[in-house]
C-alpha positions in Angstrom: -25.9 36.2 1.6 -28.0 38.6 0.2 -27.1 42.7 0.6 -28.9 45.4 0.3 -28.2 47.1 -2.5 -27.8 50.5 -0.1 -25.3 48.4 1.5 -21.4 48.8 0.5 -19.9 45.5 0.3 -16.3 47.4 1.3 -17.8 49.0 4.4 -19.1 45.3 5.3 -15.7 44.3 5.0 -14.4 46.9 7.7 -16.8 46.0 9.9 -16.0 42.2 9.6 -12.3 42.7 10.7 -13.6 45.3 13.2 -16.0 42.9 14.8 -13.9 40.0 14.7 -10.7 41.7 16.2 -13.1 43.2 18.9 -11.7 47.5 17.9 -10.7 49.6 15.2 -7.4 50.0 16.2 -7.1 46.0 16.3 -8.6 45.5 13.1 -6.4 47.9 10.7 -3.5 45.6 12.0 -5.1 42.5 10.3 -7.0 44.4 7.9 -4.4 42.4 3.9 -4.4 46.0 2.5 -2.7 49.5 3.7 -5.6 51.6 5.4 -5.5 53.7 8.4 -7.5 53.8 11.8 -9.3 57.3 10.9 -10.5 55.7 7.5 -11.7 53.0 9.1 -13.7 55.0 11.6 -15.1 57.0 9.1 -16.4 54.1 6.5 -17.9 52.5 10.0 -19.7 55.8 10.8 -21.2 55.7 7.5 -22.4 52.5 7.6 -24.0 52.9 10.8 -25.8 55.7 9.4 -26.7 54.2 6.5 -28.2 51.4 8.1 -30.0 53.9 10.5 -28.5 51.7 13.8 -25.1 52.0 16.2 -23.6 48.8 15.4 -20.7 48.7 18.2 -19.8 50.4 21.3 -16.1 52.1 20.8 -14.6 52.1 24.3 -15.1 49.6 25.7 -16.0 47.6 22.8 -18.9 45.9 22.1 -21.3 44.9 19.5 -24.5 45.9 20.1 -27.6 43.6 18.8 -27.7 45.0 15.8 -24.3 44.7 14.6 -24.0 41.1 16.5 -26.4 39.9 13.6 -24.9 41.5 11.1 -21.5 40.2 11.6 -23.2 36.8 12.3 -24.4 37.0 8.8 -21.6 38.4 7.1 -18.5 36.7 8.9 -19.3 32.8 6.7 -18.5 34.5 3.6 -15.7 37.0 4.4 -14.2 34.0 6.8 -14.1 31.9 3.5 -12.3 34.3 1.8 -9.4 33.5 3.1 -9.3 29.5 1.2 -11.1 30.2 -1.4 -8.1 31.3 -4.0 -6.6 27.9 -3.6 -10.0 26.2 -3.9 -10.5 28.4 -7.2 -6.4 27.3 -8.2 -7.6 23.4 -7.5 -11.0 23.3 -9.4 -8.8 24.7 -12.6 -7.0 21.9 -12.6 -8.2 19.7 -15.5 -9.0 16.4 -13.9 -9.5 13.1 -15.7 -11.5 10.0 -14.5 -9.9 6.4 -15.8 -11.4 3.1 -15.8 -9.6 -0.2 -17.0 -7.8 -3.3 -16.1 -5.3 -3.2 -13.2 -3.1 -4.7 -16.1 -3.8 -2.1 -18.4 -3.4 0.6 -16.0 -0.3 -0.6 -14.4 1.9 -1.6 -17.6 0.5 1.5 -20.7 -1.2 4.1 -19.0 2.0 5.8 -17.6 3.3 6.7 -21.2 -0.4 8.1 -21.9 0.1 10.5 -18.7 3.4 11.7 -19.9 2.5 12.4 -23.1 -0.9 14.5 -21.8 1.0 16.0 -19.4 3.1 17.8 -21.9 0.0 20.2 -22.6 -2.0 19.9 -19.6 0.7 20.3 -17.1 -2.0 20.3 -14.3 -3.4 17.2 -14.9 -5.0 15.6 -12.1 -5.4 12.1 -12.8 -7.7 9.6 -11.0 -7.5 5.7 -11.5 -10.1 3.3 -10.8 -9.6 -0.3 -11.8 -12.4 -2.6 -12.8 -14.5 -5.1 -14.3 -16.5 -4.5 -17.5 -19.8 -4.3 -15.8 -18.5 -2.1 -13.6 -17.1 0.6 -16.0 -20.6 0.5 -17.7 -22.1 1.6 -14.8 -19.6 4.0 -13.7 -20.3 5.8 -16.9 -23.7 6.3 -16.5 -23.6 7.6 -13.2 -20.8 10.0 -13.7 -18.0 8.1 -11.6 -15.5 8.4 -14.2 -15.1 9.9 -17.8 -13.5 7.8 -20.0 -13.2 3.3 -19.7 -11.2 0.9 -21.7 -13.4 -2.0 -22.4 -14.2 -4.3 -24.8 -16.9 -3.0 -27.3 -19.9 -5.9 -27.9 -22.9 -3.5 -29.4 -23.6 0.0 -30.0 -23.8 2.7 -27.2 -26.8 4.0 -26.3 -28.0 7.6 -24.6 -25.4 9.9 -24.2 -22.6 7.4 -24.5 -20.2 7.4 -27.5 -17.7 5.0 -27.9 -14.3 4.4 -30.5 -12.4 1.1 -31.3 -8.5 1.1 -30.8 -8.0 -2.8 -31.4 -9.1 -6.4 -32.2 -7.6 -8.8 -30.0 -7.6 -12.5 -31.1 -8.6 -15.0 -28.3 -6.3 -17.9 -27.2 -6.4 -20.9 -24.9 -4.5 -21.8 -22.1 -3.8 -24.9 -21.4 -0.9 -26.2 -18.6 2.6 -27.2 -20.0 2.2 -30.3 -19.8 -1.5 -30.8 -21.2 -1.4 -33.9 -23.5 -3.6 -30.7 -25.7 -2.0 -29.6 -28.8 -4.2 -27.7 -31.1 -8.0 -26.5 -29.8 -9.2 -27.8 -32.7 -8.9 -31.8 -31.2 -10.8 -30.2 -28.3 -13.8 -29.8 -30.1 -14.3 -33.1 -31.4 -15.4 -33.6 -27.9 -18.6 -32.2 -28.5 -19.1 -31.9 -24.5 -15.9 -31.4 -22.9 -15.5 -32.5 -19.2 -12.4 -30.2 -18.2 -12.8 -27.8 -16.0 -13.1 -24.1 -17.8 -11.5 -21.3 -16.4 -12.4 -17.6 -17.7 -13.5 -14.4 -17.1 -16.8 -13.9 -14.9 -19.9 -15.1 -17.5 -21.0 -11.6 -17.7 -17.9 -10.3 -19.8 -17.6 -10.0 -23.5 -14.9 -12.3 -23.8 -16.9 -15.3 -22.2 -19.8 -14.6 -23.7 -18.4 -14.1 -27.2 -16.4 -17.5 -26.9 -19.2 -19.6 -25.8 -21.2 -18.2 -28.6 -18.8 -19.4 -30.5 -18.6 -23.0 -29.1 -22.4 -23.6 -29.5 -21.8 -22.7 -32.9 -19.3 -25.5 -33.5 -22.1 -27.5 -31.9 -19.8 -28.2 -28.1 -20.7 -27.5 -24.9 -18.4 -26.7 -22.4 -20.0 -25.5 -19.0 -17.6 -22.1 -17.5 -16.2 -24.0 -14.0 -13.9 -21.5 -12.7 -15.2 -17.2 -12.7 -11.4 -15.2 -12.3 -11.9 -11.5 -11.9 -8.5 -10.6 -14.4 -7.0 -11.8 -17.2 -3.8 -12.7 -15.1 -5.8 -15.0 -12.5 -6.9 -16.8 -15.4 -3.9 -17.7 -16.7 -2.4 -18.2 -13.2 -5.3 -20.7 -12.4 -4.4 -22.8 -15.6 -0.6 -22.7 -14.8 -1.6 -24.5 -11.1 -3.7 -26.8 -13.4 -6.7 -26.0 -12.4 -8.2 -26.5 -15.7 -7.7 -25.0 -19.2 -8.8 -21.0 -20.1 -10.2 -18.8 -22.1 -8.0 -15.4 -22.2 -7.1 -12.1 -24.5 -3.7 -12.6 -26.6 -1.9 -10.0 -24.4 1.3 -11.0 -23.6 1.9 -9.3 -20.5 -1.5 -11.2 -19.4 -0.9 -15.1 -20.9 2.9 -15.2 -20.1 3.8 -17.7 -17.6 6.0 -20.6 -18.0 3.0 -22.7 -16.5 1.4 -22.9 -19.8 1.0 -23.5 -23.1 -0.9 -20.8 -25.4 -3.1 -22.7 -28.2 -4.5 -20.2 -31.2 -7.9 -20.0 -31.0 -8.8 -20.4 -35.0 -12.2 -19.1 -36.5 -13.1 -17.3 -33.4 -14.1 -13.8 -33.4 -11.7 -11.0 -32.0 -12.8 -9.0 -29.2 -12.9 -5.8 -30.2 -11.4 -3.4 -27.8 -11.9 0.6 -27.1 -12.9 3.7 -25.4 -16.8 4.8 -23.9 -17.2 8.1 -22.4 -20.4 9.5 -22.0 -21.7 13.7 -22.5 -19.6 16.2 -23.6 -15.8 15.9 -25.1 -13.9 18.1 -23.2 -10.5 19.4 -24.9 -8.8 17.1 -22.0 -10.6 14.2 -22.7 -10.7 14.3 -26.9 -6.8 15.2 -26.2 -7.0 11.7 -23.9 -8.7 9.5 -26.4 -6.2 10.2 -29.5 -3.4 9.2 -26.9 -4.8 6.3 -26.4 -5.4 5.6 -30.1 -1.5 6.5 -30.7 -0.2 4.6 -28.3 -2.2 1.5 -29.5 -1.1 2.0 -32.8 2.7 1.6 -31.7 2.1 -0.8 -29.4 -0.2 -3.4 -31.2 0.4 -1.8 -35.1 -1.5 -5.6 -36.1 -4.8 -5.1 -33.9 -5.1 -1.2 -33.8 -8.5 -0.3 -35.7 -8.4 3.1 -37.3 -11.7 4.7 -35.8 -12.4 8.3 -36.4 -12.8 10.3 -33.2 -16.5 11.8 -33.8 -18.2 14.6 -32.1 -20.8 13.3 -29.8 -24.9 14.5 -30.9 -26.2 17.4 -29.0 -29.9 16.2 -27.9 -31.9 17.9 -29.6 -35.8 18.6 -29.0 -38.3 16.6 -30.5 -40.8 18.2 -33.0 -44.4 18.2 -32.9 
């Protein structure tokens, strides 16, 4: 709302509790602060001669047309007064958006909280569990701030990203697979079991089959499972063999057996976030990198956390 700057925003006030409560006398009982009725009654004499027009009959009361739109254009903000310190307490809350793997998020994240929570107390943090494709999209449209995912290429635009580990790749193959080594597998050349694996569009697929062609064998995916845990579930009900990351909370299952997959490249795993590095989210990332550190000392990578670039305008 716009006022007149003849108009005193404390004698608009007044009037608002006077109009609502339907009398002077009515309003100085609701009015949050000590003030009494012949105060009142002067401040709204004031403002009706200020404004050059009688805005309310006293006895009995009754707004007149001009002070009926008046109050209906004062009475949204001054009726929102009353919410808005809590709104203004919420929105200081620092609030961090998280995308990973419902593994990932369900067995390490908690110990990140705890450990941010010790200096932002008010955290507020939101989960939202995922598929790679997903998280890259997410990003770019402002869904969440921060996604662990494996890393294939550079980022591009306002993304940045930082490595935390390489994971080796294994294969899973059911207990009682007459398979022993993956390296009798690919004498195969073309091999007719079923392959079970993450959907085609993920890093890990992709970055395995590259891998095959390059030993010259083809191996069509059969099976798409949407987590590393459905994989290896699908393999122990001998569905066929699989394609997974080393991570021993995702491969364990007395189901099956766990071949080394020899000569094929890591998938390199870390963190994309996209604009401006908030104090929260810089404080999120070196958690992260900590607690990969301890956790998988062998894989963590020793990225430097760097600033993202300010875009800059173009010369010429």
């Amino acid at each position: 709302m716009d006022v007149p700057r003849n108009m005193n925003v404390h004698h608009l006030e007044l009037f608002y509790y006077v109009a609502k409560h339907q009398g002077i006398s009515a309003a100085v009982r609701h009015i949050p602060y000590g003030i009494q009725q012949p105060a009142v009654s002067g401040q709204m004499a004031a403002l009706e001669a200020n404004l050059g027009v009688r805005l309310f009959e006293r006895t009995p009361f009754r707004l007149t047309a001009p002070g009926r739109k008046l109050f209906a254009q004062i009475e949204p903000f001054f009726a929102g007064l009353d919410g808005l310190e809590a709104q203004l307490r919420d929105a200081d809350r620092p609030e961090l958006r998280l995308g990973a793997s419902e593994l990932v998020l369900r067995l390490h994240i908690p110990t990140v909280t705890q450990r941010l929570r010790s200096r932002h107390p008010k955290l507020q943090l939101s989960l939202t569990p995922g598929y790679q494709v997903q998280f890259e999209t997410w990003l770019r449209e402002g869904i969440i701030d921060l996604a662990i995912v494996p890393l294939e290429a550079s980022t591009q635009g306002r993304q940045s990203q930082l490595r935390l580990a390489r994971v080796p790749l294994v294969l899973l193959v059911p207990k009682k697979s007459r398979w022993k080594n993956a390296a009798e597998l690919w004498k195969q050349k073309k091999i007719d079991e079923p392959l079970v694996g993450l959907p085609a569009a993920s890093s890990v697929t992709r970055s395995f089959l590259k891998d095959l062609r390059r030993r010259g064998v083809k191996w069509p995916q059969s099976v798409e499972a949407p987590s590393m845990e459905m994989v290896t579930g699908h393999v122990a009900a001998g569905v066929g063999l699989g394609v997974n990351l080393a991570i021993a909370e995702a491969i364990a299952d007395p189901g099956v057996r766990v071949l080394p997959l020899e000569g094929f490249a890591p998938m390199e795993i870390g963190l994309r976030w996209t604009g401006v590095l908030t104090p929260l989210l810089r404080d999120a990332i070196l958690e992260l990198q900590r607690y990969t550190r301890e956790t998988w000392p062998d894989w963590a990578i020793d990225d430097v956390l760097v600033e993202p670039k300010k875009a800059g305008r173009r010369k010429g």
